[in-house]
C-alpha positions in Angstrom: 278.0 181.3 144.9 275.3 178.5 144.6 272.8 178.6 147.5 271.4 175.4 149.1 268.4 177.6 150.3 267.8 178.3 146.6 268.1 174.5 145.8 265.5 174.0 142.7 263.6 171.0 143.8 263.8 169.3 140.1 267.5 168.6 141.5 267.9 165.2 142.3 269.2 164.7 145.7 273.0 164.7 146.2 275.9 166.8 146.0 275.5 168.9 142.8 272.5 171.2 142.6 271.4 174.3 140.5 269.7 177.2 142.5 266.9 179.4 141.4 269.8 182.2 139.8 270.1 180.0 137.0 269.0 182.0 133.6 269.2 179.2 131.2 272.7 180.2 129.3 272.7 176.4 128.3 276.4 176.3 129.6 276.4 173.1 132.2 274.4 170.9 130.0 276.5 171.2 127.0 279.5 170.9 129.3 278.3 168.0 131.2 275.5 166.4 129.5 275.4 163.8 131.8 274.6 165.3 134.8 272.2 168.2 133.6 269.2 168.5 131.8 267.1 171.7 130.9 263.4 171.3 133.2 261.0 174.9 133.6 263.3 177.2 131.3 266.2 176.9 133.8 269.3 173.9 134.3 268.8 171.5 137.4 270.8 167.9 137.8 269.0 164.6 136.7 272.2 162.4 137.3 275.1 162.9 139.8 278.4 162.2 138.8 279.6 158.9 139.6 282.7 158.8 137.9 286.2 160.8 137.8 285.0 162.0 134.6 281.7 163.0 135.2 282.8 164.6 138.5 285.4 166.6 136.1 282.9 168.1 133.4 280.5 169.0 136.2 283.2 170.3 138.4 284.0 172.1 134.5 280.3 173.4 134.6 280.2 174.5 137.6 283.3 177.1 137.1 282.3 178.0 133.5 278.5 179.0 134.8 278.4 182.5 134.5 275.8 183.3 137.6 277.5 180.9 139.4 274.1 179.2 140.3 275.8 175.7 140.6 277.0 174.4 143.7 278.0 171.5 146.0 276.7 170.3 149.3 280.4 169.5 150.2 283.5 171.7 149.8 285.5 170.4 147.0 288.7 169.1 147.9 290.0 169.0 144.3 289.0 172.4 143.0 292.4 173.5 142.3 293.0 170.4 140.3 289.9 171.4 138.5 291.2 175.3 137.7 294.1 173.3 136.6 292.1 171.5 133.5 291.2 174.7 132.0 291.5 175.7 129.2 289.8 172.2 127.8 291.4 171.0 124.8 289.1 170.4 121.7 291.0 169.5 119.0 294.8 170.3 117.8 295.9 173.4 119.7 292.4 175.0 120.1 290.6 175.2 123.8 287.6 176.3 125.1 288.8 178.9 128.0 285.5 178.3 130.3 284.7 180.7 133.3 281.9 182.0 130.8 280.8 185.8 132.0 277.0 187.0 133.1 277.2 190.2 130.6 277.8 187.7 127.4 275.1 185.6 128.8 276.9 183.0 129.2 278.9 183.3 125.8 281.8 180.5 125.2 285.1 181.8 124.6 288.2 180.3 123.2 292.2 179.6 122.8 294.4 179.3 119.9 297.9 178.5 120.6 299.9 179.8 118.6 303.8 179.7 118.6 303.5 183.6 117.1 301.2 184.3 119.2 298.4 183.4 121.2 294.9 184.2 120.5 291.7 184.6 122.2 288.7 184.3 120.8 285.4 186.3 122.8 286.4 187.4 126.4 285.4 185.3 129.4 285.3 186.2 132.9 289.1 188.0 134.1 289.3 184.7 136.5 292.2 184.6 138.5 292.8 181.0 137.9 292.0 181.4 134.1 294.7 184.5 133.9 297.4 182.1 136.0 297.1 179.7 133.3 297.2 181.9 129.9 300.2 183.0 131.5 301.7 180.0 131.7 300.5 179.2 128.4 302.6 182.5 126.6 299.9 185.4 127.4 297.8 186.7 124.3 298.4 188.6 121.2 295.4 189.4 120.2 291.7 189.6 121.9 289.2 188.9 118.8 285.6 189.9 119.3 283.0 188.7 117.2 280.3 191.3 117.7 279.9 193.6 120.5 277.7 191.3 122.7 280.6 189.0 124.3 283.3 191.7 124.6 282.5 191.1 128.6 286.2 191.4 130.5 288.1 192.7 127.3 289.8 195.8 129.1 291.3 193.8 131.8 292.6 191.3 129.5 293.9 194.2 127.4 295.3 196.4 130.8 297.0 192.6 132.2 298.5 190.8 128.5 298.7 193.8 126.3 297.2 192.2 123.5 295.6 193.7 120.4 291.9 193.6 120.7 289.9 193.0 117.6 286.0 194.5 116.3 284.5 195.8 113.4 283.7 199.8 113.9 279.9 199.3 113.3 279.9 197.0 116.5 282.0 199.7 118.5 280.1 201.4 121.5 281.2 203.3 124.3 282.6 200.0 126.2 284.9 199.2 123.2 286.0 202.7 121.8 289.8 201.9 122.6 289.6 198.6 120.7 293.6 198.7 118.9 292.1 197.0 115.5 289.1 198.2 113.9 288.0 196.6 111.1 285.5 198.2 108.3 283.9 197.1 105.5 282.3 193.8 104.4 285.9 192.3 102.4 287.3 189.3 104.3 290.4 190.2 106.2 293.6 188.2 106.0 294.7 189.4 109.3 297.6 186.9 109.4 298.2 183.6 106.4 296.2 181.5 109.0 294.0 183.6 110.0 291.0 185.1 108.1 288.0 187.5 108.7 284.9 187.5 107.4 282.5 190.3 108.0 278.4 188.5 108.4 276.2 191.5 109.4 272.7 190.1 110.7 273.1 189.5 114.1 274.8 192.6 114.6 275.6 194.8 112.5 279.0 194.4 112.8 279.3 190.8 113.6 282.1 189.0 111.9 283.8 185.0 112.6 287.1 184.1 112.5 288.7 181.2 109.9 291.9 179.7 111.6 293.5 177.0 109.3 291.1 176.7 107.0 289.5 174.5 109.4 288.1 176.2 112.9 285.2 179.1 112.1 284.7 180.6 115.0 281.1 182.3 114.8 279.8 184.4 118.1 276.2 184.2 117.8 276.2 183.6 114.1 275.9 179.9 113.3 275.6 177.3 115.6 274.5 173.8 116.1 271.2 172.9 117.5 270.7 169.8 119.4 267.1 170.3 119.2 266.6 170.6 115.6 269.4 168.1 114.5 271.2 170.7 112.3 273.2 174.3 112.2 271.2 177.0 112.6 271.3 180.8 112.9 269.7 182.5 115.9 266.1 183.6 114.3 264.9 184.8 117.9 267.5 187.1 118.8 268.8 188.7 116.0 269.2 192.4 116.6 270.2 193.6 113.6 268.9 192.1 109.9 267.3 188.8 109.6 267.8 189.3 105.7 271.6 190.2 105.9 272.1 187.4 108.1 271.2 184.9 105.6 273.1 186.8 102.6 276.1 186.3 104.6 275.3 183.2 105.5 275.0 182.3 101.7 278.7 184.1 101.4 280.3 181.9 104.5 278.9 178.7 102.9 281.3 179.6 99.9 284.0 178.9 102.3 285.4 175.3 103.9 286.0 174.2 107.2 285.6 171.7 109.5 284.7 173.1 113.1 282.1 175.3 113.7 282.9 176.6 117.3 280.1 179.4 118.5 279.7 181.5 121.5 276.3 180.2 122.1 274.9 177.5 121.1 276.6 173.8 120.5 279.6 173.3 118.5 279.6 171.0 115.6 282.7 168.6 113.6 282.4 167.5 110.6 284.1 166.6 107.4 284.2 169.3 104.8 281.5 167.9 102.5 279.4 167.0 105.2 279.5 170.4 106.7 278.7 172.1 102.9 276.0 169.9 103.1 274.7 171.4 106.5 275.3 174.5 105.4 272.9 174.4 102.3 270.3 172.5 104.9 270.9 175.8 107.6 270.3 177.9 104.4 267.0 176.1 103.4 266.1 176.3 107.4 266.7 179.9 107.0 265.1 180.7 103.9 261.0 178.7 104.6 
């Protein structure tokens, strides 16, 4: 929990407040924009919520943020109204799950219902509240992992739903030897007819996204939008892998249409199908000075 000890003095005063623990995962200002802003390489509040819906996205932030450095001066009254919310629709019958875990820095994960089965995309923290609600929402088929960096609570997931986890072999460690699916190879993967995998070594070597109705890529740490820079980007700075074999399969995933880029880090970014080829071949150009 937040400390008020720990208060960061670029808080504003008021309720909401992020404390010194806070290592700059980016989560509470894409989630509630209005309230905070980034200030010495870490999160603190510039605005406090003055509205039902700015108390809900930071109330959101504050249970997504994976060091739980955000906190209250009073005891919320309606935090199980806020559990409740989750998983936050974002378009059709695809969520963002929230309760974001530490060891995937602070990775987003995500929800596809699915009347054949439900799938989750990147593991977030086991949270109680989080489980309570899959549950209620049909459980999980499958557990797809991007790359081996936001695998975070996968086994209790696995051990509770007794879904299928999902990871290429050349992004299996000791943590994910068990994984039910292990894909190989750099040939996309029609795993089912709405769902289709595409292999992008770069960022790891076995880092792959997920196509889901020819419309939502879901793309780990592989593409993103940047607020800063006004267009998608790949993540130059912390690549761990191949900087060149990130933009070859970059080149190959522009080949391919959609309208949703939804990443683990990073901000996610709509758009119609031309305009997105068009910010493709701009993140390309980026890539490629």
């Amino acid at each position: 929990m937040a400390h008020p000890h720990q208060r960061r003095p670029e808080n504003i005063p008021g309720d909401f407040y992020v404390d010194l623990t806070c290592i700059d995962c980016d989560t509470c200002r894409w989630m509630a924009p209005e309230v905070f802003y980034e200030i010495g390489d870490q999160s603190a509040v510039y605005h406090q919520p003055n509205t039902e819906v700015e108390r809900l996205h930071a109330m959101q932030a504050l249970l997504s943020c994976p060091t739980a450095s955000i906190g209250t001066v009073e005891k919320p009254v309606d935090i199980k109204q806020i559990q409740a919310s989750f998983p936050i629709l974002i378009a059709d019958n695809v969520y963002h799950c929230g309760y974001h875990a530490e060891t995937s820095f602070g990775a987003a994960s995500y929800l596809i219902l699915r009347e054949i089965g439900n799938i989750l995309v990147d593991s977030p923290r086991f949270s109680p509240p989080l489980v309570k609600r899959l549950e209620e929402l049909g459980g999980l088929h499958y557990l797809y992992l991007t790359h081996q960096d936001d695998v975070a609570d996968h086994q209790k997931f696995r051990q509770h739903f007794g879904c299928d986890r999902i990871l290429h072999t050349d992004d299996i460690t000791a943590n994910t030897r068990e994984v039910e699916i292990q894909l190989s190879g750099l040939d996309p993967v029609q795993l089912e007819p709405d769902l289709l995998i595409i292999p992008v070594p770069g960022h790891t070597k076995g880092h792959t996204v997920l196509l889901y109705d020819k419309r939502f890529l879901f793309t780990g740490d592989h593409l993103a939008w940047s607020s800063t820079l006004n267009h998608l980007i790949a993540f130059r700075q912390a690549c761990w892998y191949s900087w060149t074999e990130l933009t070859q399969s970059m080149h190959q995933l522009a080949n391919f249409s959609f309208e949703w880029v939804l990443p683990g880090h990073g901000r996610r970014y709509h758009a119609d199908r031309n305009i997105m080829h068009q910010q493709m071949q701009q993140c390309l150009t980026w890539m490629e000075r």
